[in-house]
The first five atom37 places (N, CA, C, CB, O) and aatype in JSON, in Angstrom:
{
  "aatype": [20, 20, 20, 20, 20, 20, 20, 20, 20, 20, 20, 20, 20, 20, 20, 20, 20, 20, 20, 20, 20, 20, 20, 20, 20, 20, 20, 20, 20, 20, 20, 20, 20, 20, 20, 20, 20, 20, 20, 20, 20, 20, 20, 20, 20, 20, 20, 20, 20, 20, 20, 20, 20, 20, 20, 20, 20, 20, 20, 20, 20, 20, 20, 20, 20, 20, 20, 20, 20, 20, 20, 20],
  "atom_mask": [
    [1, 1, 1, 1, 1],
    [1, 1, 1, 1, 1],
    [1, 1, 1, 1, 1],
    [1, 1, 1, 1, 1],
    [1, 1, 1, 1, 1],
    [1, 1, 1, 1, 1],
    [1, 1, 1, 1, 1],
    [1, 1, 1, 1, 1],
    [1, 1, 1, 1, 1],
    [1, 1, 1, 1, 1],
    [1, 1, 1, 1, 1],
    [1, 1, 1, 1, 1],
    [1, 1, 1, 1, 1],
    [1, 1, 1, 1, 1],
    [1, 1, 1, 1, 1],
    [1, 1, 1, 1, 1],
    [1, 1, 1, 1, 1],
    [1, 1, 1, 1, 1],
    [1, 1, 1, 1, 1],
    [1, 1, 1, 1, 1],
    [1, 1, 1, 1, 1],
    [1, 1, 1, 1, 1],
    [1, 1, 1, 1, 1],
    [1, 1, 1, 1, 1],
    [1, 1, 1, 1, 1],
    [1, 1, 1, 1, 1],
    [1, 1, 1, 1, 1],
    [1, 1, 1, 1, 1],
    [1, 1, 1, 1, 1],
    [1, 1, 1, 1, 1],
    [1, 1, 1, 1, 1],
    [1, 1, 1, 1, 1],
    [1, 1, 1, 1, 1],
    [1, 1, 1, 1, 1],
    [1, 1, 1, 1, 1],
    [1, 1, 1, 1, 1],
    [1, 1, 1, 1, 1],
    [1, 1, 1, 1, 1],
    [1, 1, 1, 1, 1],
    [1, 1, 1, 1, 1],
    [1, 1, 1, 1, 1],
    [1, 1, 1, 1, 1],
    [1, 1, 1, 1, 1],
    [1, 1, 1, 1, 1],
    [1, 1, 1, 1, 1],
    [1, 1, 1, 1, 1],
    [1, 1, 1, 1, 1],
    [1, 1, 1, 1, 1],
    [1, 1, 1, 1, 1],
    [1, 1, 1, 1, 1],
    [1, 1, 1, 1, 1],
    [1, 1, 1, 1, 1],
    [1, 1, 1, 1, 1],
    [1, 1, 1, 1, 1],
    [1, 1, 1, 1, 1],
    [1, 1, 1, 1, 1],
    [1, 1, 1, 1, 1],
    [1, 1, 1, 1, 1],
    [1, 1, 1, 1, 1],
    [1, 1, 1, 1, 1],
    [1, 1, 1, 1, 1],
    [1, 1, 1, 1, 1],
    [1, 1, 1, 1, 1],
    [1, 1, 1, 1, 1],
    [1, 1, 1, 1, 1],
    [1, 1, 1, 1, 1],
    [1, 1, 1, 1, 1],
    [1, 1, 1, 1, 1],
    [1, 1, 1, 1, 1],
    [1, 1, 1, 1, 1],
    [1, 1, 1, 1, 1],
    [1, 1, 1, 1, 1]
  ],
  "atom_positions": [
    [[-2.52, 67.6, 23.21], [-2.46, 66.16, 23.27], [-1.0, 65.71, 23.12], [-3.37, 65.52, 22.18], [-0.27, 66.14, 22.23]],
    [[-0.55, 64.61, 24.3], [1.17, 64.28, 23.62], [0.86, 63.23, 23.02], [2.62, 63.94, 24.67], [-0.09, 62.44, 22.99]],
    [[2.36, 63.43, 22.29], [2.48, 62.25, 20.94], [3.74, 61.12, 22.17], [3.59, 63.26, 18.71], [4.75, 61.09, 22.88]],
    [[2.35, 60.28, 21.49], [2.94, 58.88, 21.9], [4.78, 58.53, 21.17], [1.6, 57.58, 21.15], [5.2, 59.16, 20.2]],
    [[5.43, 57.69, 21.72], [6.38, 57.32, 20.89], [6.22, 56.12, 20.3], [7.46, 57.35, 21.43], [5.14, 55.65, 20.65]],
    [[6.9, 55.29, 19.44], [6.32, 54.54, 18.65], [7.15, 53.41, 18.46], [5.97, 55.16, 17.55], [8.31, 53.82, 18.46]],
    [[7.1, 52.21, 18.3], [7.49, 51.43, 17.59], [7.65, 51.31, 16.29], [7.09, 50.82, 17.85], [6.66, 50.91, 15.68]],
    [[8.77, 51.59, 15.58], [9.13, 51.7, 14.12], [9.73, 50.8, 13.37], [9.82, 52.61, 13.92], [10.93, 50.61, 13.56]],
    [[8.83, 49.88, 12.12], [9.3, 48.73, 11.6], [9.93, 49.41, 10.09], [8.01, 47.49, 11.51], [9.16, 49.8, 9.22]],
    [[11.5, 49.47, 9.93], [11.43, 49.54, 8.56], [10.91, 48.66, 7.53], [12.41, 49.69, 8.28], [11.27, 47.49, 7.64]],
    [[10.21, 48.94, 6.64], [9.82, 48.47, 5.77], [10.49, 47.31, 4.68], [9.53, 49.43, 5.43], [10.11, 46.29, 4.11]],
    [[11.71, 48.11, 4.75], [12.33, 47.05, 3.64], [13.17, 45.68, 4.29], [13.53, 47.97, 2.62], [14.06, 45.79, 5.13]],
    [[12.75, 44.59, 3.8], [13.39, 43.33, 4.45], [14.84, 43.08, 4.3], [12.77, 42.14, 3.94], [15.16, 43.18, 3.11]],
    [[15.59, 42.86, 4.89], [17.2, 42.45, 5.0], [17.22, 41.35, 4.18], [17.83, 42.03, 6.54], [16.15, 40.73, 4.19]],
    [[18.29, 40.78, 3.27], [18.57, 39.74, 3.34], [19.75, 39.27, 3.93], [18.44, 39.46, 2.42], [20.82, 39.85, 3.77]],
    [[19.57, 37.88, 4.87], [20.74, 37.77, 5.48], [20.77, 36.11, 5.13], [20.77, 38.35, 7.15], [19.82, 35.34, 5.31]],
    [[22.13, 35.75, 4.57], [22.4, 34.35, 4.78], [21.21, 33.85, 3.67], [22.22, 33.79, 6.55], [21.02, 34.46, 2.62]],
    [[20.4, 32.56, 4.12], [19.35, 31.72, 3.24], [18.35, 32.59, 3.37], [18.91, 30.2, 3.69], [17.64, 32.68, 2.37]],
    [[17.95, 33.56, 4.67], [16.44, 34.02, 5.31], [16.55, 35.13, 4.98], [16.03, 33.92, 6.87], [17.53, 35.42, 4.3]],
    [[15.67, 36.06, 5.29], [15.41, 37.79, 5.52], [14.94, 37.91, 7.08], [13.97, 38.52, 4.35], [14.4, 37.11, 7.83]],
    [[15.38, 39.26, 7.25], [14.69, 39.85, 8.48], [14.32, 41.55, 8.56], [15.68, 39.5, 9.68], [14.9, 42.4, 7.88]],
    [[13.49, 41.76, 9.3], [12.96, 43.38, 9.52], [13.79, 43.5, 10.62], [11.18, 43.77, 9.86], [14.45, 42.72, 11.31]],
    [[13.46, 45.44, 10.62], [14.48, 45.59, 11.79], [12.94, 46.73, 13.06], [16.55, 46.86, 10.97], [12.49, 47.79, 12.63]],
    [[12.75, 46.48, 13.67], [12.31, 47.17, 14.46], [12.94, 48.01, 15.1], [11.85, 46.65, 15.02], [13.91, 47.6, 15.74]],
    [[12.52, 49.7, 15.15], [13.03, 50.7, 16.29], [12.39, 51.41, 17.78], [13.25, 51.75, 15.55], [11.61, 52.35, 17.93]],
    [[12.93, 50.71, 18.58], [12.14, 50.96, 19.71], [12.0, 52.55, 20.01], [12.77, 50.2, 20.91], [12.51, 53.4, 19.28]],
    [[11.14, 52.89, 21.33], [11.04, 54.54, 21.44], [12.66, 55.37, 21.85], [9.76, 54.91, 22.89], [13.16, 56.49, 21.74]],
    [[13.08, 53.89, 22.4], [14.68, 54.63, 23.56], [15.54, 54.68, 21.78], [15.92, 52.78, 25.49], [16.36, 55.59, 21.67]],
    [[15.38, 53.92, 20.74], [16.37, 54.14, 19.65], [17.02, 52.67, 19.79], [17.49, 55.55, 19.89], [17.92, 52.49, 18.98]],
    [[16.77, 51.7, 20.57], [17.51, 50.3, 20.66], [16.73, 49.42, 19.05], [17.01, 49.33, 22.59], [15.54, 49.73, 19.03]],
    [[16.97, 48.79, 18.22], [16.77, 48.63, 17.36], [16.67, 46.55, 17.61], [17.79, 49.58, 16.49], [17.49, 45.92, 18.28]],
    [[15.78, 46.09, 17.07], [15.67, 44.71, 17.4], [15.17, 43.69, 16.09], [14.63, 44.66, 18.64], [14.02, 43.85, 15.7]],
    [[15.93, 42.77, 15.5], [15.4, 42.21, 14.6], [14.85, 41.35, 14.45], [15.81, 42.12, 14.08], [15.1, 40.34, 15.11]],
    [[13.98, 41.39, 13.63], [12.71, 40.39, 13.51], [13.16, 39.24, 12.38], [11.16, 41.31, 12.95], [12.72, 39.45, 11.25]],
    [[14.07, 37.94, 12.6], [13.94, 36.71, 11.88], [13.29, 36.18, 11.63], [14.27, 36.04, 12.04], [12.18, 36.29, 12.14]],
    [[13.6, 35.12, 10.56], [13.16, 33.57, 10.71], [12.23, 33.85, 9.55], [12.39, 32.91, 12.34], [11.08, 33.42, 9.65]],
    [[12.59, 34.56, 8.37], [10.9, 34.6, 6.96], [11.95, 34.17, 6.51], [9.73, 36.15, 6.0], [13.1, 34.38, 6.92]],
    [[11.46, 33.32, 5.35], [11.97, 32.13, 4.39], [12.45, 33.21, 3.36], [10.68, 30.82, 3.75], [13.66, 33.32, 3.18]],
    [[11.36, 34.23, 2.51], [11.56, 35.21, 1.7], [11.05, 36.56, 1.74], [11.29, 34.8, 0.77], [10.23, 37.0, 2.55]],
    [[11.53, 37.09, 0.95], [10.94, 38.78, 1.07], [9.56, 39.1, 1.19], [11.25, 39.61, -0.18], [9.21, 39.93, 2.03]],
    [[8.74, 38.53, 0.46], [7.87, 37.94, 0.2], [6.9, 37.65, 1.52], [8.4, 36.94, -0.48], [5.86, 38.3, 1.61]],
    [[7.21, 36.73, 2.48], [7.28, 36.34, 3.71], [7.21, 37.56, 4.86], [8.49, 35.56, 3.76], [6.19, 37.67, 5.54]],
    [[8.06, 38.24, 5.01], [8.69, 38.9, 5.8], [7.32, 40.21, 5.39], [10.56, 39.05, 5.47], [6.51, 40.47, 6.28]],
    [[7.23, 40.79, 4.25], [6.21, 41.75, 4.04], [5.12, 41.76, 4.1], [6.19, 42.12, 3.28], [4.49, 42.78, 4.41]],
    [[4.5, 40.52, 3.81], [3.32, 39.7, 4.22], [3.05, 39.89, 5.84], [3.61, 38.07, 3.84], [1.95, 40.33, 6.18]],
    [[4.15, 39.54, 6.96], [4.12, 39.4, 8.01], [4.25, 40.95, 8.5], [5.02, 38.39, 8.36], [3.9, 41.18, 9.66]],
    [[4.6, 41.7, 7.95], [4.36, 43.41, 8.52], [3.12, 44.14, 7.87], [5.79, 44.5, 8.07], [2.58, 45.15, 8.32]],
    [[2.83, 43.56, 6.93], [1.64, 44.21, 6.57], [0.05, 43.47, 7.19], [1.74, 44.2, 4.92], [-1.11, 43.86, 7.32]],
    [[0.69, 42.44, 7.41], [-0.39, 41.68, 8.02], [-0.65, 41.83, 9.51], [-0.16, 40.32, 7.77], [-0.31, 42.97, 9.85]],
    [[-1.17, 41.03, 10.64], [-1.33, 41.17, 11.45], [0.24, 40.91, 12.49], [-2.47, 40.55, 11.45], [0.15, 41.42, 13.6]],
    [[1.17, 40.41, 12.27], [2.33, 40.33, 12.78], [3.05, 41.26, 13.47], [2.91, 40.03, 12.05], [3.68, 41.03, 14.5]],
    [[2.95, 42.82, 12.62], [3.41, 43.51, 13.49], [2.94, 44.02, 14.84], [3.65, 44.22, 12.94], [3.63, 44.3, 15.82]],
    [[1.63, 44.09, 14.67], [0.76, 44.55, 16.14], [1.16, 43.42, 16.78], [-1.09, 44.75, 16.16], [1.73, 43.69, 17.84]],
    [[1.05, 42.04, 16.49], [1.2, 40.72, 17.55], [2.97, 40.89, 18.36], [1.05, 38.86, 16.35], [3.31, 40.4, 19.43]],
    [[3.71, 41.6, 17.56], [5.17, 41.41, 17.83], [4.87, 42.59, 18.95], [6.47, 41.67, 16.41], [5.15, 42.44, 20.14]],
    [[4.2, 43.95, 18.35], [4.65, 44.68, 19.62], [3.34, 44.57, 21.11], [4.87, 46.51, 19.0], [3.42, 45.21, 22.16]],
    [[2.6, 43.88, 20.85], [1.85, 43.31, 21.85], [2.84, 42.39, 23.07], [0.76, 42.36, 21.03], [2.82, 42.46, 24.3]],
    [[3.66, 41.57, 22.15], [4.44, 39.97, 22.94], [5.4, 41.15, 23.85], [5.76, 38.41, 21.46], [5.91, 40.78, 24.9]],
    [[5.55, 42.39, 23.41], [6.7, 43.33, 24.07], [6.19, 44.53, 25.03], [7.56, 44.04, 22.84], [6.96, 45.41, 25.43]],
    [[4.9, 44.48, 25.33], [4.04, 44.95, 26.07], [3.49, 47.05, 25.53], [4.9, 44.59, 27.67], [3.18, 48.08, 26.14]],
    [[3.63, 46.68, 24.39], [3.64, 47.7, 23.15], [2.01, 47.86, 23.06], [4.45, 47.01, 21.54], [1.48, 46.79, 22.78]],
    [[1.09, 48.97, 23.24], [-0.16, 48.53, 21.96], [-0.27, 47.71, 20.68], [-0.51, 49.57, 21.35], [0.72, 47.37, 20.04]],
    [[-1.07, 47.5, 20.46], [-1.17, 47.17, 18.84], [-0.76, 47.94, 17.96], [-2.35, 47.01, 18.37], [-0.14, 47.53, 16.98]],
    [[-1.04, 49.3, 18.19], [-0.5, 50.6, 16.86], [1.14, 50.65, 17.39], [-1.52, 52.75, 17.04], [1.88, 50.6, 16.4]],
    [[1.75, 50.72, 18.43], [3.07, 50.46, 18.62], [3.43, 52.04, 19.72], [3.97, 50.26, 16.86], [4.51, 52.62, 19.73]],
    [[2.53, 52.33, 20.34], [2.67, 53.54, 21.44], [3.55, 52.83, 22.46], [1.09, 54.13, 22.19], [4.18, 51.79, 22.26]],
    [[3.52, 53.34, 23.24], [4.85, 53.26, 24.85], [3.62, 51.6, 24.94], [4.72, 55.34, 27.07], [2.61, 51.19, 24.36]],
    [[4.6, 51.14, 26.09], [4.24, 50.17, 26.41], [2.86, 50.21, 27.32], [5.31, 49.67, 26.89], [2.8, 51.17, 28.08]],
    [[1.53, 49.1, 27.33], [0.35, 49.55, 28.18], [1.12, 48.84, 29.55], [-1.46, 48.87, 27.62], [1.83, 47.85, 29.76]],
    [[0.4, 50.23, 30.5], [1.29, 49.37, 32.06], [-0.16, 49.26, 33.08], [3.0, 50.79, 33.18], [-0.01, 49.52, 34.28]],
    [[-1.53, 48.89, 32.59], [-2.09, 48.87, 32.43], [-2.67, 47.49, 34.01], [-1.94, 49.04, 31.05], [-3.4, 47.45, 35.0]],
    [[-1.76, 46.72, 33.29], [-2.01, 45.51, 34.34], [-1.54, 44.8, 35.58], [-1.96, 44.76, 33.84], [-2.17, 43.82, 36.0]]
  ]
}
């Protein structure tokens, strides 16, 4: 069976400026950050919750974060 590649959210939130942000790692290694949480708080809530599947969905990602579905 091959192993999918993945979309990889580090876990720990940035703080930048007033906000925080996550950093997402795509399969190629291009790295993309996820703004705009008020607090840490915020930001972990939103990766543990349903946010991360919705982020790599909007990027044509599965929900679990495999290669993109080319599906359609």
């Amino acid at each position: 069976m091959a192993k999918h590649a993945t979309v990889e959210f580090d876990p720990t939130p940035i703080k930048v400026g007033a906000g925080w942000r996550l950093v997402a790692t795509h399969p190629s290694g291009r790295q993309e950050h996820i703004s705009g949480f008020h607090t840490e708080g915020e930001a972990i809530e939103w990766l543990s919750g349903n946010g991360g599947a919705a982020w790599r969905r909007t990027r044509g990602y599965t929900a679990e974060g495999s290669e993109p579905d080319r599906r359609s």
